[in-house]
N, C-alpha and C positions, 0 to 999 in steps of 0.2 A: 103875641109871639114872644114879645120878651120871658113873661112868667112861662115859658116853658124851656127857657134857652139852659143849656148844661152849666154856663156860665154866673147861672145865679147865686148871690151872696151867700158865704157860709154860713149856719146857723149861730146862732145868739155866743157868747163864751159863757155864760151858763149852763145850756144845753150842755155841754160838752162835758162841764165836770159833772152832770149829773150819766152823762153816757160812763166818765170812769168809774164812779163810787158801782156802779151796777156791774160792769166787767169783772174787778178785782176781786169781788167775792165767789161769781162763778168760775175764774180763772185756779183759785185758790183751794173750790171743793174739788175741781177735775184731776189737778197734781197731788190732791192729796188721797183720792182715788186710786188714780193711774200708779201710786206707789205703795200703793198695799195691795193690789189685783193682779200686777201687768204681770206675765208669765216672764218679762224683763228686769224686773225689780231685783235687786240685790241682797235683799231679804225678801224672804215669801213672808208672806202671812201667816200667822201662829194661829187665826184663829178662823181657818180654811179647814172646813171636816168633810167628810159626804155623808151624806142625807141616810141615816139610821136604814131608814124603810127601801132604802134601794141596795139591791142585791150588788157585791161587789165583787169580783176575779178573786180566786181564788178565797170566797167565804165561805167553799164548801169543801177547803184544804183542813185537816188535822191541824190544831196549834200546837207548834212545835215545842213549849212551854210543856207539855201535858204528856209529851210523848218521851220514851227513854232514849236519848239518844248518845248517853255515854259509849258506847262502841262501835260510833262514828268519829270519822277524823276531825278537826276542829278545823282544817283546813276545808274542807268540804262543806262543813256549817256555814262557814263563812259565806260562801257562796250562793248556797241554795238556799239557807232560810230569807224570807221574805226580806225586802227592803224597802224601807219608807221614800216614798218621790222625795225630792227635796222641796218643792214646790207646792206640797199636800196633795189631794185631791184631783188626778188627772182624767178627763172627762172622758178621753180615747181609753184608759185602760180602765173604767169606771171604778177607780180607786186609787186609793192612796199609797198603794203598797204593790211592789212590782216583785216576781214571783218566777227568777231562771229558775229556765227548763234543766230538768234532768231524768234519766229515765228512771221508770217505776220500781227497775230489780237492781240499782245500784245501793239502796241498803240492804238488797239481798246477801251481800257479797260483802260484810265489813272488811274483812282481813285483805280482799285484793283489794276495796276502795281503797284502805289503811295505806297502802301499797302505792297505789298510784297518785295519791295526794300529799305523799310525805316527800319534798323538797323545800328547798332553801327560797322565802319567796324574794322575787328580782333577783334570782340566781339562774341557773340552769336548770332544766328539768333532768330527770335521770333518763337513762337510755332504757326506754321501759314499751319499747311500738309493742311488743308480741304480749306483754298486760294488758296493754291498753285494748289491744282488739279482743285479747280474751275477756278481758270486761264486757266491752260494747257485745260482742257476739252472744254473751248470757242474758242480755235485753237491758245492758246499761247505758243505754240511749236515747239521746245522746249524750256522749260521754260530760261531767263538768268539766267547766273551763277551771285553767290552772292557770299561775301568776309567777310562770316562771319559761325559759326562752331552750325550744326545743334541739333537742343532739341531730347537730349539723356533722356532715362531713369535711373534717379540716384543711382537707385539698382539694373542695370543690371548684369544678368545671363548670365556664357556662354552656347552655343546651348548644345544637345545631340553630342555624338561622331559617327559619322557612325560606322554601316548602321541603329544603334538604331532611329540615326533622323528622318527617312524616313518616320514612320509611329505612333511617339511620338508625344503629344501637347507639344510645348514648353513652357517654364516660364511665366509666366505675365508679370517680370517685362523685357523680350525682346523690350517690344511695350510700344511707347506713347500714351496713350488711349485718348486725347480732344478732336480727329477729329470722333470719332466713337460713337453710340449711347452704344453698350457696350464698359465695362469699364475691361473686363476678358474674357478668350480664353472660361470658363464655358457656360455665356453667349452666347457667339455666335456658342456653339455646341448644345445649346437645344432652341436655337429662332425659330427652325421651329415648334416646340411645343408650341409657346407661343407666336408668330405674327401671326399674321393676315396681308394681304395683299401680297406684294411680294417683294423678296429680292432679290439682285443677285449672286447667287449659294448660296442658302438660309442656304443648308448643308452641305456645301464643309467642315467645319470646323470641323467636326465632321468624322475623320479618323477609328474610328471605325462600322460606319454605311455605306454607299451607296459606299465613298470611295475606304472603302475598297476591293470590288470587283469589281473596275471600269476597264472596259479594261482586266481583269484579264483573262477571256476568253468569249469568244463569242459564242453566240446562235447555229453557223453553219448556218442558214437561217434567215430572214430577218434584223433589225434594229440590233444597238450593235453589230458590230465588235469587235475581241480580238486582242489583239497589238500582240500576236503569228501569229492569220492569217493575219494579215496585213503586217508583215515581211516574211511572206510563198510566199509573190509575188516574193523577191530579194533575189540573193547567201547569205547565209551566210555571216557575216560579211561586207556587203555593206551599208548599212542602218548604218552611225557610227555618222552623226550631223545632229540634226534641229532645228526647230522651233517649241513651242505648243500657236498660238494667242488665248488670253482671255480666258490663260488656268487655270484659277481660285486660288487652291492652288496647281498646281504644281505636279497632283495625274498621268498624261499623263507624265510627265518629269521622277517623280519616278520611273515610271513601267520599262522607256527606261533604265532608270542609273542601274538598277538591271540587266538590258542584256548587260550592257558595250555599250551604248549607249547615246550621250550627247545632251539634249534636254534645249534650253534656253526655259523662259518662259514669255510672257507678259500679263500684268495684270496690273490695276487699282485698287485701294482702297477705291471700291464704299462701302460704311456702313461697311468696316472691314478693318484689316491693312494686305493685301493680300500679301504684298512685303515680309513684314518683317516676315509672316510665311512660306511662301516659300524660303525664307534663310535659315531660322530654319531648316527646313527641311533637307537643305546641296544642293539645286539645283540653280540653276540661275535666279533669276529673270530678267525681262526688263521692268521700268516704262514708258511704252509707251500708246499713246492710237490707235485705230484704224488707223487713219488721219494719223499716220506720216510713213513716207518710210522706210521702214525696213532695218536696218541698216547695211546691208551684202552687201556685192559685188555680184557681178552676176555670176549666174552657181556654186554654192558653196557646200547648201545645199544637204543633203540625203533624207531630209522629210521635210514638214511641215504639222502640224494638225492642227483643228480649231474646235471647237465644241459649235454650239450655236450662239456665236459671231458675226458669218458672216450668216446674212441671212434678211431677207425684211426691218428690222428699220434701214436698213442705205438706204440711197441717192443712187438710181439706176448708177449714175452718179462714186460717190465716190465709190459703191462697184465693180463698174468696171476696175478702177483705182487701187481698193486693189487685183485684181484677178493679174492682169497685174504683178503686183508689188508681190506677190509668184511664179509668171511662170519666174521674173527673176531672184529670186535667187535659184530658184530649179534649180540643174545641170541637166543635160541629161540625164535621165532616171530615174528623180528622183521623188516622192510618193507626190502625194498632197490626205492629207485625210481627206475630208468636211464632220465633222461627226455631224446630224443633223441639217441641215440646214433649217431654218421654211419660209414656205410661205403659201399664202389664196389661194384656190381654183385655176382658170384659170393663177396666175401666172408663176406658171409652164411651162405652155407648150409656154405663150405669153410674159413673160419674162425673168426669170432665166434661162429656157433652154436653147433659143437662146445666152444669153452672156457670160455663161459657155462655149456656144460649137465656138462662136468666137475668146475663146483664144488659142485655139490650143493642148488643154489639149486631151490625148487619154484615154480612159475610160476601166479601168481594171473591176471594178464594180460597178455597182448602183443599188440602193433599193431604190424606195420610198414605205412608208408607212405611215397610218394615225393616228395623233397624236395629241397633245395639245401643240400649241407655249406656251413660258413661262409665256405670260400676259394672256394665258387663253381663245385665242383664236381659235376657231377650226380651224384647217387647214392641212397641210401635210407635213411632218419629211422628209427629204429627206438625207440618208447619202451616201456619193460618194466616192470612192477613185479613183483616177487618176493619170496617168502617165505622161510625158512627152515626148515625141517623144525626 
């Protein structure tokens, strides 16, 4: 009993120093390790490479060394050409060298890049919104980042408070008015009385007129779906995130956030500042334009809508691309709802139908009906909602 009691004599005091000589050498190789490897080290390693034979992000990029790029701004070099980790060798981006995004046509365009990159840096940017989106809009996207603090309005107001925001015009002084033809939210609620020609979403701005009852309920039979019946397809509380593309001011986002439902929304600021009153509002905006890949991961979303947006003035090509590109962020068994989608006579059956029905979408409902595209051309309204297998 005793030789096993916990209380037995410590070992010899030789033992012991022969236990330290053996610690302090291995104590000695691990800190001298852990300070040349640890991603915490205050100096990285100089002599951290990646391995020759493994393919690296962006190894199949032009070296910009080789390329002419004197009639680009030196402000934009800065930016986009490649930069070295500071750490070497990052195993997540398998390379050493990290490579902002920018779009493909923004050296298309030296003179507007020229343009939009020339500011005072840690100064103020120029008041340049109606460049900027004519850049983005020629496929300069996304646009680069710039290193200078955007033109605010110098008497700005803060928003309404919810849920008042939701269906209140906000301030004036919210918005930079240079890029827009009006100069006041009044303006752009009573232009459809007072233009001629066409705008886009001519009345969206005006919350008390068309707005207001959009989506609110629905017909029961043909065009104009209610966002009630369209959640009548899924259980309760399933339906909780999506998307509304080219969803104007935000009036499709609203309706959901009133059912505890969170709808981002993208939109342009074609003749109005659509972003900055869809903030107002208290909903999300996304300055996107059609053209770019939506920025979700795959299988995520609960829904996505689209009304208008997506129908025959885009590239048969690119709007196939965009169909592809909502079936992958919609999860399994989630709501694509094509709400008036415009095309001319025989396209229909000779084209829209077939590349709708190529992507795999199952079809809860479809109405077509006959209507007027926005430019005023006769043709047929088509609104669809859809499932995904």
């Amino acid at each position: 009993m005793a030789s096993d009691s916990p209380l037995k004599s410590n070992p010899p005091y030789s033992a012991n120093i022969l236990f330290l000589f053996l610690l302090l050498p291995t104590n000695l190789i691990t800190l001298f390790l852990s300070s040349s490897f640890s991603p915490c080290a205050l100096k990285p390693s100089t002599t951290t490479t990646a391995d020759p034979a493994t393919p690296t992000i962006g190894s199949n990029l032009p070296d910009v060394s080789t390329e002419d790029t004197s009639n680009l701004p030196a402000e934009f070099l800065a930016f986009a050409s490649g930069q070295l980790l500071p750490f070497g060798y990052n195993a997540n981006f398998d390379s050493n060298t990290i490579y902002p995004p920018v779009g493909q046509a923004c050296t298309l365009f030296p003179d507007l890049l020229r343009r939009f990159m020339s500011y005072k840096v840690n100064g103020s940017c120029p008041d340049d919104e109606f460049l900027a989106q004519r850049l983005l809009l020629k496929g300069c996207e996304p646009l680069p980042r710039r290193r200078c603090r955007p033109a605010s309005n110098a008497n700005y107001l803060e928003p309404y408070p919810l849920p008042k925001s939701y269906w209140s015009t906000p301030s004036d002084n919210s918005v930079v008015w240079t890029a827009y033809k009006c100069k006041n939210y009044e303006c752009l609620i009573n232009r459809k009385k007072n233009h001629n020609g066409f705008d886009d979403c001519i009345d969206c701005f005006d919350l008390q007129g068309n707005e207001k009852n959009r989506w609110a309920k629905g017909k029961g039979v043909g065009l104009d779906f209610g966002v009630d019946e369209v959640l009548g397809f899924k259980k309760p509380g399933t339906i909780r995130i999506g998307l509304d593309i080219g969803g104007g001011v935000a009036t499709f986002a609203v309706r959901m956030k009133e059912r505890n439902i969170t709808i981002l929304t993208t939109s342009m600021n074609l003749n109005g500042p659509f972003n900055s009153f869809i903030a107002s509002r208290g909903v999300v905006p996304l300055y996107l334009s059609i053209s770019q890949r939506l920025p979700f991961f795959d299988n995520t979303l609960d829904i996505v809508h689209s009304m208008h947006v997506l129908s025959n003035w885009i590239p048969t090509t690119l709007l196939h691309f965009a169909m592809f590109d909502i079936y992958r962020v919609l999860r399994p068994g989630g709501l694509f709802w094509l709400d008036h989608f415009f095309c001319v006579g025989e396209q229909l059956e000779e084209v829209y139908g077939p590349l709708i029905e190529s992507i795999g979408y199952k079809k809860l409902k479809w109405v077509v009906g006959k209507g007027d595209v926005p430019l005023g051309v006769a043709g047929e309204a088509i609104e669809e909602l859809l499932v995904i297998n």
